[in-house]
N, C-alpha and C positions, 0 to 999 in steps of 0.2 A: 318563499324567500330563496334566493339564488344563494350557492353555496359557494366562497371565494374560491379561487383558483390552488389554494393552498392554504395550509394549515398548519399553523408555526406558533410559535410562544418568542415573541421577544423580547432579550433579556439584556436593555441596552449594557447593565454592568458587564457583560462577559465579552473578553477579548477575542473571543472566538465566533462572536456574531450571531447572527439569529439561529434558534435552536429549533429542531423539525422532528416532533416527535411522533413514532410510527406505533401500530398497535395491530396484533392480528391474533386474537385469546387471547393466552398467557404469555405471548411472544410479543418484546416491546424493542425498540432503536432510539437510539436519538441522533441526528445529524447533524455536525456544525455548519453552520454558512463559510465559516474562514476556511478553505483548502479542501471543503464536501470530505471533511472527515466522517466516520463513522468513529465517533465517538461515545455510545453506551450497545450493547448489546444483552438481553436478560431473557431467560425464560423462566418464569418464575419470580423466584426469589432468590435467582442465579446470576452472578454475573458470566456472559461469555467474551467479554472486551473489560479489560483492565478500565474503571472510570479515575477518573482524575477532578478535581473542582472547578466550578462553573465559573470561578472567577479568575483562574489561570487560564495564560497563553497554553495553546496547546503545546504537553511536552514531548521531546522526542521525538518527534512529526505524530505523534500518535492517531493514525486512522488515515492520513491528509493522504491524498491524492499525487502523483510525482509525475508530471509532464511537463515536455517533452523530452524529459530523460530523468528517468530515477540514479539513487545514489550520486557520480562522483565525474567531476571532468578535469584532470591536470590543468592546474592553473589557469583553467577556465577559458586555456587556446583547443583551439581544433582545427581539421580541415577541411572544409565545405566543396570538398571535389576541386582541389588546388585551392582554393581561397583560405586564405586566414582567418578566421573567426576568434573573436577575444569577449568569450561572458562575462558578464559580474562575477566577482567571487564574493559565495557568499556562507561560505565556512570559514573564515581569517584564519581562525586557529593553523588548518593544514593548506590555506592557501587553493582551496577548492572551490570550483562553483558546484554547488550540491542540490542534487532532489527538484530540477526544475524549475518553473517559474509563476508554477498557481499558489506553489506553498502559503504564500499568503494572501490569497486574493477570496475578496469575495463573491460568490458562486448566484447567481440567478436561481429563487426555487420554485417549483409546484409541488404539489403533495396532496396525496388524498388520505384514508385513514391509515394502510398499510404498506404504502409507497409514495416513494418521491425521485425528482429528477433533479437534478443540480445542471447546472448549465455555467460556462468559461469559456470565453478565447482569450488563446497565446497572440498575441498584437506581435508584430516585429517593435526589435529593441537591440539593444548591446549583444551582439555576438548572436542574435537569431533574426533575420530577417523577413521570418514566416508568417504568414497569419493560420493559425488553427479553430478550428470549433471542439469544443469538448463538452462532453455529457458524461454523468453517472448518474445511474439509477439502482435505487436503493429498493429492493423488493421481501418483503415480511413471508415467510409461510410457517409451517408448523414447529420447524426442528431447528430455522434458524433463518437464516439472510441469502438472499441471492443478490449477487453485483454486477453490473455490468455497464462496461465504457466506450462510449464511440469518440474517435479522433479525425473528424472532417477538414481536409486541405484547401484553405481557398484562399491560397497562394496560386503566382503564376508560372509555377517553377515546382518542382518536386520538393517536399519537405522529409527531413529526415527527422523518423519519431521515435520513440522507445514512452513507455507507460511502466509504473508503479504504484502499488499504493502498502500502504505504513499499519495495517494492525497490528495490535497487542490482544492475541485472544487469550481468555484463561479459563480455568472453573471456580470461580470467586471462592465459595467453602470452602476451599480445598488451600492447604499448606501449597503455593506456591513450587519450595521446594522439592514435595512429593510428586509433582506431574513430572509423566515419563514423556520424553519430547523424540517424538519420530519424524524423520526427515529423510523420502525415500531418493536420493543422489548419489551418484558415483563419484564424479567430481564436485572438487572444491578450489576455493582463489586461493593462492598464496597473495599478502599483500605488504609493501612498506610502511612504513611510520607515517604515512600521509594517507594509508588504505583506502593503496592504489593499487588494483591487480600489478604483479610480478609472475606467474606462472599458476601454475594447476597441481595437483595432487587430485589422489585417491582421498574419496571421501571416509570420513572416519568409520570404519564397517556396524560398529557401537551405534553411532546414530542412526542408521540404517532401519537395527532391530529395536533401538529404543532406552532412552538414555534417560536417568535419572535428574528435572532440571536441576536440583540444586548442585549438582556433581561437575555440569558443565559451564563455561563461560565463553561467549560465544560474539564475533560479529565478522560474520563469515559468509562469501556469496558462495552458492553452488549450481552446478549446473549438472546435463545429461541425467534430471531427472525420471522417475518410472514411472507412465501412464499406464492408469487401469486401463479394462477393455473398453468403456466410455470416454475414453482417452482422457479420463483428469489427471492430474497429481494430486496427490493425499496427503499435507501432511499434520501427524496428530499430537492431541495435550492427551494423555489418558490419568482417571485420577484409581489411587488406589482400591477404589470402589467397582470400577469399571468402567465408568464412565467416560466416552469419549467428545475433544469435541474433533473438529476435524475440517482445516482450512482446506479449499480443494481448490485450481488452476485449469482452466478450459486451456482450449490449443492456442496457443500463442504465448502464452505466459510459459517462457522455457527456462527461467530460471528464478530462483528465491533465496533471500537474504532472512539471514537469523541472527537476529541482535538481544541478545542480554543483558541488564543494567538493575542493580539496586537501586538505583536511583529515580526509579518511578514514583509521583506522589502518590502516598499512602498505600504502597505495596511492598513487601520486601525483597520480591523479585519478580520482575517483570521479564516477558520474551516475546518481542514480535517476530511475527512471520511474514514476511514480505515479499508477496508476489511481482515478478516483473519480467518483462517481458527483453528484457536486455541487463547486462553486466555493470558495475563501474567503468566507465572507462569507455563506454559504446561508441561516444563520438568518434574516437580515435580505432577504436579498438575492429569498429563495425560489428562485433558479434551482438548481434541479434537487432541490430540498429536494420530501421523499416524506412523507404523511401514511396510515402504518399504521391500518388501521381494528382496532379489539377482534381480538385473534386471530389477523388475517392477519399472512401471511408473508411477505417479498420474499427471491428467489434469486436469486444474481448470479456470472456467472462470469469467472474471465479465468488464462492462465496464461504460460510461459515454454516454449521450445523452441528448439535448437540446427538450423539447417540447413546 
């Protein structure tokens, strides 16, 4: 018997679309279809991704995917190399267009027992006139997840990109509260009431070494982070046991967002770690904003692992 192209469980009730669940031993995933979030993560009988229920919209972007710009674009204008550009806003609250434009899209899948690929294009629309291809691949091994995202141009005109994506990792047994949260950065955003970059500071030296979560509250971009000699970025949960887990950022991902909220279903404190490869504000701002030439491709990696 031929064995389909993929391997999914669908669960018309769920607002989050078909579900893709991954298995490699004791290490398991589950993928949404809406936004190729990575919404469950466990080794064991561990959670390493805050879960939420199957019959909620995903909260928080929790896990989702953020192209062609993560976070935040003032009033959703920008400038396309002199041109005006006017997105959707789709933060009302602060009058933002936020976190791109897959957030809610449903993702093309394959999948075998320990991986899967998700597939979306960005179509031109309001305030982007690009066409994009996009992929994430979601890969199983012993100690956790590996990620990784291509962003292909098949526009006829350079397209300006930036990439994010939205976990919430944790060590489920573990008091929340009690994980020490390391965040290895010099700088930090200063930001307005619409958390909008305003300037930079030095980054809190405390988070550095390693902060208490229950002690901090947080939703703060940073940048001029510290790459090992494999050139990641590291940054960790550790629980009072020792245990670590430990989000890591290949080259390109030059900066990350830490957001804090009680308000996670059925958690009493949640903390995403959010890799991206650009600031709020990137359209305008251009830090770390990437201009795809005809064709080209950019590859980007970063994943999760329990030590």
């Amino acid at each position: 018997m031929t064995r389909p192209p993929y391997d999914c469980e669908v669960n018309t009730a769920s607002p989050t679309g078909t579900q893709v669940q991954l298995r490699r031993g004791d290490v398991t995933a589950q993928i949404a279809q809406v936004g190729a979030s990575l919404r469950s993560l466990r080794i064991g009988d561990v959670d390493l991704i805050a879960p939420y229920p199957l019959d909620q919209p995903t909260p928080s972007c929790s896990g989702v995917v953020l192209v062609p710009w993560p976070n935040r674009v003032r009033d959703g204008v920008w400038s396309d190399e002199g041109t005006t550009r006017r997105l959707a806003i789709t933060e009302p609250k602060l009058g933002n267009a936020s976190h791109g434009l897959l957030r809610f899209a449903s993702y093309e899948i394959q999948s075998t027992d320990d991986a899967a690929v998700l597939r979306a294009a960005v179509v031109p629309q309001t305030g982007y006139p690009y066409l994009l291809d996009t992929s994430v691949s979601y890969d199983l091994h012993e100690r956790g997840i590996d990620v990784t995202h291509t962003i292909t141009n098949r526009s006829s005109a350079p397209a300006p990109v930036a990439l994010g994506t939205h976990p919430f990792p944790t060590i489920g047994d573990v008091d929340p509260h009690e994980l020490v949260l390391r965040v290895p950065a010099a700088t930090s955003f200063e930001v307005d009431e619409r958390m909008l970059p305003t300037g930079t500071r030095p980054a809190d030296a405390a988070l550095r070494a390693g902060v208490r979560l229950g002690d901090v509250t947080l939703d703060t971009g940073f940048a001029d982070l510290d790459r090992d000699d494999d050139g990641r970025v590291r940054s960790t949960l550790t629980a009072p046991d020792g245990r670590r887990v430990t989000l890591w950022q290949g080259e390109g991902f030059d900066y990350v967002q830490v957001y804090t909220t009680p308000g996670y279903p059925g958690q009493a404190l949640a903390v995403a770690i959010e890799p991206m490869t650009a600031p709020a504000e990137a359209f305008n701002s251009g830090l770390g904003l990437r201009r795809l030439a005809q064709g080209e491709t950019w590859t980007l990696h970063w994943g999760i692992t329990l030590d």
